[in-house]
C-alpha positions in Angstrom: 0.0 0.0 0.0 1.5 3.3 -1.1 1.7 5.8 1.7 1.1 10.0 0.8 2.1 11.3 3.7 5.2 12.4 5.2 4.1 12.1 8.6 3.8 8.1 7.2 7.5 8.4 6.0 9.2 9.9 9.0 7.9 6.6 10.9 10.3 5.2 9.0 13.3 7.3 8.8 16.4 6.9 11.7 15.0 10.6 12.7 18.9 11.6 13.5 18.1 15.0 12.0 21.9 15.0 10.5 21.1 17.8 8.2 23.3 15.0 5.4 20.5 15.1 3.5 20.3 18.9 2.4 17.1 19.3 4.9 16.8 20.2 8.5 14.7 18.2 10.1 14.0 14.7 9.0 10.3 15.2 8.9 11.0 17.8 6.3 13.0 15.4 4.5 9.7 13.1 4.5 7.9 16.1 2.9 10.3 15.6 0.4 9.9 12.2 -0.8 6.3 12.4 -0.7 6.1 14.9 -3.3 9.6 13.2 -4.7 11.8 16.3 -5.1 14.6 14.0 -2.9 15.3 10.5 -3.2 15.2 8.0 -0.3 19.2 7.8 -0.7 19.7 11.0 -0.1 19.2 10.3 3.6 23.1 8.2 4.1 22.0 6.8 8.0 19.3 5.1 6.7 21.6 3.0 4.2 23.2 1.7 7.1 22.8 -2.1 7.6 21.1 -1.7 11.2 17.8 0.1 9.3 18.3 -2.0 6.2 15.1 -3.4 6.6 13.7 0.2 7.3 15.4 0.9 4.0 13.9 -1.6 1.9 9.9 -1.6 3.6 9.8 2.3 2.9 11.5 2.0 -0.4 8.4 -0.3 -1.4 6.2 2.0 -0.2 7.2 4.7 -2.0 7.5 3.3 -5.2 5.0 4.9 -7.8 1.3 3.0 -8.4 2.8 3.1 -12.1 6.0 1.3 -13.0 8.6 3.4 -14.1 10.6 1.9 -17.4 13.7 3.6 -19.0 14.8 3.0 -22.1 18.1 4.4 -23.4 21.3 5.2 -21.8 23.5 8.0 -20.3 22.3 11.6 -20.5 19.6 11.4 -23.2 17.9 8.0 -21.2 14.0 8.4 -21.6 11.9 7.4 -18.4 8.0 6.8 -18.7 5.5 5.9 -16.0 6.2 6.4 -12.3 2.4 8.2 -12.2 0.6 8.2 -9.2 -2.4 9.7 -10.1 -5.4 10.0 -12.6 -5.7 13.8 -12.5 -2.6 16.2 -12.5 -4.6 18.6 -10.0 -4.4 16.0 -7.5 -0.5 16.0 -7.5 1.4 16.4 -11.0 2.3 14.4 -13.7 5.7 12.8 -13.7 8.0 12.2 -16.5 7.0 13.9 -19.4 5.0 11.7 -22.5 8.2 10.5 -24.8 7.8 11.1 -28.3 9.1 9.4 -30.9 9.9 9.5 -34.7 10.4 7.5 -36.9 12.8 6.2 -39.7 12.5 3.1 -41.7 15.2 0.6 -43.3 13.8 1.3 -46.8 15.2 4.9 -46.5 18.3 6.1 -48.5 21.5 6.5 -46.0 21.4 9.7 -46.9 17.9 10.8 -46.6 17.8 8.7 -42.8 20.6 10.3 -41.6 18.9 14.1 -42.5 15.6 12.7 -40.9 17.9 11.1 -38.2 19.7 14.9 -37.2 16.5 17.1 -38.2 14.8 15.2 -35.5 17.2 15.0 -32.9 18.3 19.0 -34.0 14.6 20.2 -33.6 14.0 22.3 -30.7 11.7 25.1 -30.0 12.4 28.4 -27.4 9.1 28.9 -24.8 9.1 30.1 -21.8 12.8 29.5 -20.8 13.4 26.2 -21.8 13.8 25.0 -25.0 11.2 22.3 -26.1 12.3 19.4 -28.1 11.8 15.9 -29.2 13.1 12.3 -27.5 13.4 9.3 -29.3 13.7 7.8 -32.8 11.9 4.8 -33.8 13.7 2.6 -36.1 10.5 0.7 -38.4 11.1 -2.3 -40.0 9.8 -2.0 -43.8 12.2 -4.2 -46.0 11.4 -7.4 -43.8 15.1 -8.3 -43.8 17.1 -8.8 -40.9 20.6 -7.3 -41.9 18.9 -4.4 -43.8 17.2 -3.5 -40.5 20.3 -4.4 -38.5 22.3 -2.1 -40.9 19.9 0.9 -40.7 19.9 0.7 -36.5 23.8 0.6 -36.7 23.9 4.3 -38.8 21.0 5.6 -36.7 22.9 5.4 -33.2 26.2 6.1 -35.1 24.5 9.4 -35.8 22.1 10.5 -32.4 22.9 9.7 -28.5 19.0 9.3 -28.6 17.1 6.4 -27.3 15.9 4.2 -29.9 12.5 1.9 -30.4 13.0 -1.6 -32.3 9.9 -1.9 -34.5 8.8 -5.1 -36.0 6.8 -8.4 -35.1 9.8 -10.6 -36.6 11.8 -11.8 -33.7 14.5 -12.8 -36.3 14.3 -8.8 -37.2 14.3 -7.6 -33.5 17.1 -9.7 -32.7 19.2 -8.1 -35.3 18.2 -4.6 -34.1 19.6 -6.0 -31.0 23.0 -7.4 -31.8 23.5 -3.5 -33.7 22.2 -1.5 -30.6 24.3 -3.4 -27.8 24.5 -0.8 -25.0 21.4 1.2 -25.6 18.5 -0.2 -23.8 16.1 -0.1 -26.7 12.6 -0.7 -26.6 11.1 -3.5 -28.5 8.4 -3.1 -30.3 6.5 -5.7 -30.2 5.3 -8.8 -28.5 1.7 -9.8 -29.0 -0.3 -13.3 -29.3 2.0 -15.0 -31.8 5.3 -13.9 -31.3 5.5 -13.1 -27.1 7.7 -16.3 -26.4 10.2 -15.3 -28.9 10.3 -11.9 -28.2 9.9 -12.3 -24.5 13.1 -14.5 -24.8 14.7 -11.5 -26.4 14.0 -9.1 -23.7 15.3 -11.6 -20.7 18.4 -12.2 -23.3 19.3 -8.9 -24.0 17.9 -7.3 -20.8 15.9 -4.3 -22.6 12.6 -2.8 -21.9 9.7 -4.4 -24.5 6.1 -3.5 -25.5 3.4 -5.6 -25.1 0.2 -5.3 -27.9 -3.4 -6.5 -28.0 -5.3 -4.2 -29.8 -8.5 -3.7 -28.4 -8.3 -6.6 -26.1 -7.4 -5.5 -22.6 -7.9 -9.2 -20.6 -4.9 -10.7 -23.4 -3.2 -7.4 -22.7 -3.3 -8.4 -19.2 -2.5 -11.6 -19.6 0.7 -10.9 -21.7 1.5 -8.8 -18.9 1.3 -11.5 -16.5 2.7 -14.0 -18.8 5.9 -11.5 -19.2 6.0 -10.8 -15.3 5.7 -14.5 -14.7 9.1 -14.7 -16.8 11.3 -12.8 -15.4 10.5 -8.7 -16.6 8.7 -5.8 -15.5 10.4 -3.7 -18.0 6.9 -3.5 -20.1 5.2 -1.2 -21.9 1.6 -1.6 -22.7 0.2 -0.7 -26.1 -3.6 -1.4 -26.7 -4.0 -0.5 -29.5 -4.5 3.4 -31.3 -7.1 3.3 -33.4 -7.0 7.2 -35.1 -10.5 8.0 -36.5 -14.7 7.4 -35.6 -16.0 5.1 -33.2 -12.6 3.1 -32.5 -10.7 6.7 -31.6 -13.8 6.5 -29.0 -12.9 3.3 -28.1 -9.5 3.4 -27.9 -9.8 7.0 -25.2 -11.9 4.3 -23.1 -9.3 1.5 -23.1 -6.4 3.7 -22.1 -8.6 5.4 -19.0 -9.2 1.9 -18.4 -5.9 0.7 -18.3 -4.4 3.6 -16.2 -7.3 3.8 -13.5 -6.8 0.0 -12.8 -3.1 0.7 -12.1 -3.6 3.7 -10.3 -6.4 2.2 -8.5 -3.9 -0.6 -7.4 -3.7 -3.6 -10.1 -0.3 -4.0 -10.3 -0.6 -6.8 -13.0 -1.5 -3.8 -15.5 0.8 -0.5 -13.6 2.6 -0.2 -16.6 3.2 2.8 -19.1 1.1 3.0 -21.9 2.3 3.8 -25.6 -0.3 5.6 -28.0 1.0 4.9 -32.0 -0.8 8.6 -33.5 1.1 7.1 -36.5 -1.5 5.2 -37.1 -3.4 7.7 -39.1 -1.6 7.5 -41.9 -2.6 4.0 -42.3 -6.5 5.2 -42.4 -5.9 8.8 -44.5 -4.5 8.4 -48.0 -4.2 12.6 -47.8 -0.5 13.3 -46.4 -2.3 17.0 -44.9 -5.2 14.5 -43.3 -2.9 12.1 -42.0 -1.0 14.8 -40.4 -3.7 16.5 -38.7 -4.9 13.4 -37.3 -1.8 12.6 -36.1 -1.9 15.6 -34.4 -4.9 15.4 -32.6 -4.6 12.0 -31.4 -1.1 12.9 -29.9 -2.5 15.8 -28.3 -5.5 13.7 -27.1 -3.1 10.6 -25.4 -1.0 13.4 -24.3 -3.8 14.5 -21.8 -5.3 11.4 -21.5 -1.8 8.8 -20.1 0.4 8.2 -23.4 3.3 7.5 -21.6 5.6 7.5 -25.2 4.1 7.9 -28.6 5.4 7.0 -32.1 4.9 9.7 -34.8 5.8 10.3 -38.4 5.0 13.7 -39.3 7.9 16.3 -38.7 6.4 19.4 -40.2 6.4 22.5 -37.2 3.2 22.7 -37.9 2.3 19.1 -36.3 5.6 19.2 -33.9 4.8 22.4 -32.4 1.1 21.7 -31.1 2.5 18.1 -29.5 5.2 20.0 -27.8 3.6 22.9 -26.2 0.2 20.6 -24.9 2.6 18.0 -23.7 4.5 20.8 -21.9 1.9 22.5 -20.7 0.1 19.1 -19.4 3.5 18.5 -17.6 4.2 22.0 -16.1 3.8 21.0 -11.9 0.6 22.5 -10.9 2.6 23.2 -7.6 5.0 25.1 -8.9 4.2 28.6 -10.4 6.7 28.9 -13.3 9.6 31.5 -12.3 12.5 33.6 -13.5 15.1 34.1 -11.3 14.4 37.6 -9.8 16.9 40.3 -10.6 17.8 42.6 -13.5 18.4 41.8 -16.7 20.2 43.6 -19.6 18.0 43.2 -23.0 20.4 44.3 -25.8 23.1 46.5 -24.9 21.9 48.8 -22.5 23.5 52.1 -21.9 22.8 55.0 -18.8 20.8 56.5 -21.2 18.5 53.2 -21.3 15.3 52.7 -19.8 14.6 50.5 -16.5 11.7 48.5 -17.0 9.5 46.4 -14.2 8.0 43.1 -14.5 7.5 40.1 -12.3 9.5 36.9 -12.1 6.5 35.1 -13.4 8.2 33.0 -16.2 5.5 33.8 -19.0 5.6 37.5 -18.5 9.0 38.0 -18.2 9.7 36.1 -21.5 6.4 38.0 -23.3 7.9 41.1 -21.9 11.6 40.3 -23.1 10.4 38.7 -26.0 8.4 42.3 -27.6 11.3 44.3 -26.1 14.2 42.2 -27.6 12.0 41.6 -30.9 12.2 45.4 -31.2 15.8 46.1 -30.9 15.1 48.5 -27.8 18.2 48.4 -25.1 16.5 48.4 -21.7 17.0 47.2 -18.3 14.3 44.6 -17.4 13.8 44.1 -13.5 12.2 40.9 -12.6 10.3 41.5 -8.9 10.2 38.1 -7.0 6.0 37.8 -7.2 6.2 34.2 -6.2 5.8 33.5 -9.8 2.7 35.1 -10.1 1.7 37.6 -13.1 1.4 41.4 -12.7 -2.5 42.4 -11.9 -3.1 39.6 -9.8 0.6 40.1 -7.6 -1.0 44.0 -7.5 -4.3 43.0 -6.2 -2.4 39.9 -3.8 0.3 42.4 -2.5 2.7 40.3 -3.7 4.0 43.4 -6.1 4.3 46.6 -3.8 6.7 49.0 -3.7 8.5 47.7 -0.7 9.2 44.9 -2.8 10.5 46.8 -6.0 12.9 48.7 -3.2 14.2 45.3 -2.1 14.6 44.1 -5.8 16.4 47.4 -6.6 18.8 47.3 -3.6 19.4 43.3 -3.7 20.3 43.6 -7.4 23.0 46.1 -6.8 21.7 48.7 -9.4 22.3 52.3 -8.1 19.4 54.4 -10.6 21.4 57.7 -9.2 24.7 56.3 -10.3 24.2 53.7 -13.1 21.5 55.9 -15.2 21.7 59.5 -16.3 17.6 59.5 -15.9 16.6 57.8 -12.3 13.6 56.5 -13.5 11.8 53.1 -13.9 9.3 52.1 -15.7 6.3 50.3 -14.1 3.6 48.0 -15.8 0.1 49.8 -17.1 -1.7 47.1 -14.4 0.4 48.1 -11.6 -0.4 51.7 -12.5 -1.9 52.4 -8.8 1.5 51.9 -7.2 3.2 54.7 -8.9 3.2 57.0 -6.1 3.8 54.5 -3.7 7.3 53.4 -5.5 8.4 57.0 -6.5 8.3 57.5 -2.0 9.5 54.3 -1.8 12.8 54.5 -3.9 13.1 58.2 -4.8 13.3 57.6 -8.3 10.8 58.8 -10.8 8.4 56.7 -12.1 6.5 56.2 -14.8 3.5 54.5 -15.7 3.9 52.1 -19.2 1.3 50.5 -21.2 -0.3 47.3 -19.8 0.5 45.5 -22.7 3.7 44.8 -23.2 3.5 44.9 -27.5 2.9 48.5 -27.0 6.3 49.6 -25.4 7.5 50.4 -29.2 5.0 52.6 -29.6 5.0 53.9 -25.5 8.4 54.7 -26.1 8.5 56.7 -29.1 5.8 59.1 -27.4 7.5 58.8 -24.0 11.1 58.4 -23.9 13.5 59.9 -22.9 11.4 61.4 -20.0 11.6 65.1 -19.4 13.6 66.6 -16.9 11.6 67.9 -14.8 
């Protein structure tokens, strides 16, 4: 039984309060693995062979109602699962869906070694972090072992990225095999007629390995078991992804299926789940069709527990909406998204340049820097520490006041008098009420800007310089 508390944690922690662990009390520490921002060996006394035991009954419990399976090596490994719950409101989502895309052993060298870097090179700027793809799934179209072997071998001679085997040969799998020693690949995959062979695979080679019934959840089970029973938990459970009508439907229904019985405590099914949005290309003859559905149902199993997908299309128009739903499904709900408060040069500021205030809320700060830098205008940008919250609701919450602009301005070492020839700062349009409040506050001057940060161009053709008063 999993335990969700930390009060249910300390009980079984040495409680020495050693500080080894980073934290200062060991019921903090608790906290801390509940919500799984430290690791149980973090705390070094309870390694110890006197709470061994201890060690080992707490580890258990702890351990997510979702198996976690990695697949892939080193720095770029891909972990899926380790969920412990059906809605992200009730905790958060761990480890982002994995998407993958794929490359086939028909292709030219040449041509799967430009698919091969375009995917691995693709990423996308948003909100601080750059967004970008995961995996590359090697398909099996030529039917022929060494042809498939030969195509793995140039794709992991060319990306660090994890890799998905993808065929229903076990003669073909096991050459993928012999040519990816080393990288933990996924197989793909072991259903009704080939799951001793393949399952033999897996045990031999010791790699993670998909397990498909479409549309048949008691033989997806029973693979499960049957795979369990043999000596792996490294599974991944595809049910089938049926892209269009009645069989999307009933697809959405297998995979809420599938995830509430694990959550709910079935560990004979507490496995990831893989979604195949590839598959509407096998129903739409129309390259534009096949792409939007692909699309959707990505963005659909995204939401709804794809734990790792395989794709096809590449296009930024299909990329991008996968990317941004998946990271916005997968931004904690506990966490507001920050900047680091502080100020921040945009461009090449000079005394002459304006001071600019915004909070540390990660999506304002980078709209704000975003329509400043866009616009070639040298500023100073000063991110106020809101707790990550956004301008008119930090104004209403007191979170943005002009005490805390004071403290931002003397923390961040910037002397207005001294380091600008204008001693002025520039507040948002929606924090226009706390102009007078600041200017008493700081002794600068202080001027009110537009409360959309697109119009500063504009604002500061009519407004800037300021005039000396």
């Amino acid at each position: 039984m999993k335990i969700n508390s930390p009060l249910e944690a300390y009980k079984f922690l040495p409680a020495t309060n050693c500080g080894e662990c980073g934290e200062a009390t060991c019921m903090a520490f608790a906290a801390h693995l509940i919500d799984r921002s430290h690791k149980l060996t973090d705390c070094k006394p309870i390694l110890e062979e006197k709470f061994k035991k201890k060690y080992e009954e707490l580890d258990a419990l702890l351990a997510p109602e979702i198996r976690e399976v990695e697949i892939g090596v080193g720095d770029k490994i891909a972990k899926i699962g380790g969920d412990d719950v059906l809605y992200r409101h009730k905790l958060t989502f761990f480890n982002q869906t994995q998407f993958a895309y794929d490359v086939t052993d028909s292709m030219d060298e040449k041509d799967l070694v430009e698919r091969v870097n375009y995917i691995q090179d693709f990423k996308k700027f948003y909100v601080g972090n750059f967004l970008t793809v995961d995996m590359i799934a090697v398909r099996c179209t030529s039917k022929d072992p060494a042809k498939f072997a030969a195509a793995v071998k140039k794709v992991i001679e060319t990306t660090d990225l994890p890799i998905i085997l993808c065929s229903f040969d076990p003669a073909v799998l096991k050459a993928g095999l012999e040519a990816s020693k080393g990288r933990n690949p996924l197989l793909y995959a072991a259903n009704k007629d080939n799951w001793k062979e393949v399952g033999e695979l897996a045990l031999e080679y010791d790699v993670p390995v998909t397990l498909f019934a479409p549309d048949d959840l008691d033989m997806l089970k029973t693979l499960a078991k049957t795979f369990a029973a043999m000596g792996t938990e490294k599974l991944v459970l595809d049910p089938g992804t049926y892209p269009t009508g009645k069989q999307l439907k009933k697809t959405f229904t297998n995979f809420i299926k599938v995830r509430r019985a694990g959550i709910d405590g079935d560990r004979e099914i507490a496995y990831p789940i893989m979604a195949v949005p590839f598959t509407a290309w096998m129903a739409h003859d129309d390259p534009v069709s096949a792409s939007y559905w692909e699309t959707v149902v990505a963005s659909v199993f995204t939401i709804k527990y794809g734990d790792i997908m395989i794709l096809h299309s590449t296009e930024p128009y299909a990329m991008l909406p996968e990317l941004h739903i998946r990271d916005t499904i997968y931004t904690d709900p506990r966490k507001p998204v920050t900047v680091d408060p502080g100020m921040y040069k945009v461009g090449e500021p000079t005394a002459d340049s304006p001071v600019l205030v915004t909070t540390n809320f990660a999506l304002t700060y980078y709209t704000v820097e975003s329509d400043i830098a866009s616009n070639k205008i040298d500023c100073f940008l000063w991110a106020i520490d809101t707790d990550g919250i956004g301008v008119e609701a930090a104004v209403a919450g007191g979170q943005l006041t002009a005490e805390k602009i004071k403290k931002g301005i003397e923390e961040s070492g910037f002397d207005l008098k001294k380091d600008t020839t204008h001693n002025t700062v520039v507040i948002p349009g929606l924090a226009a009420r706390l102009q007078g409040d600041v200017e008493d506050a700081t002794g600068a001057n202080v001027m009110v800007g537009p409360a959309d940060s697109g119009r500063i161009p504009g604002w500061m053709e009519k407004n800037w310089p300021p005039q000396k008063k």
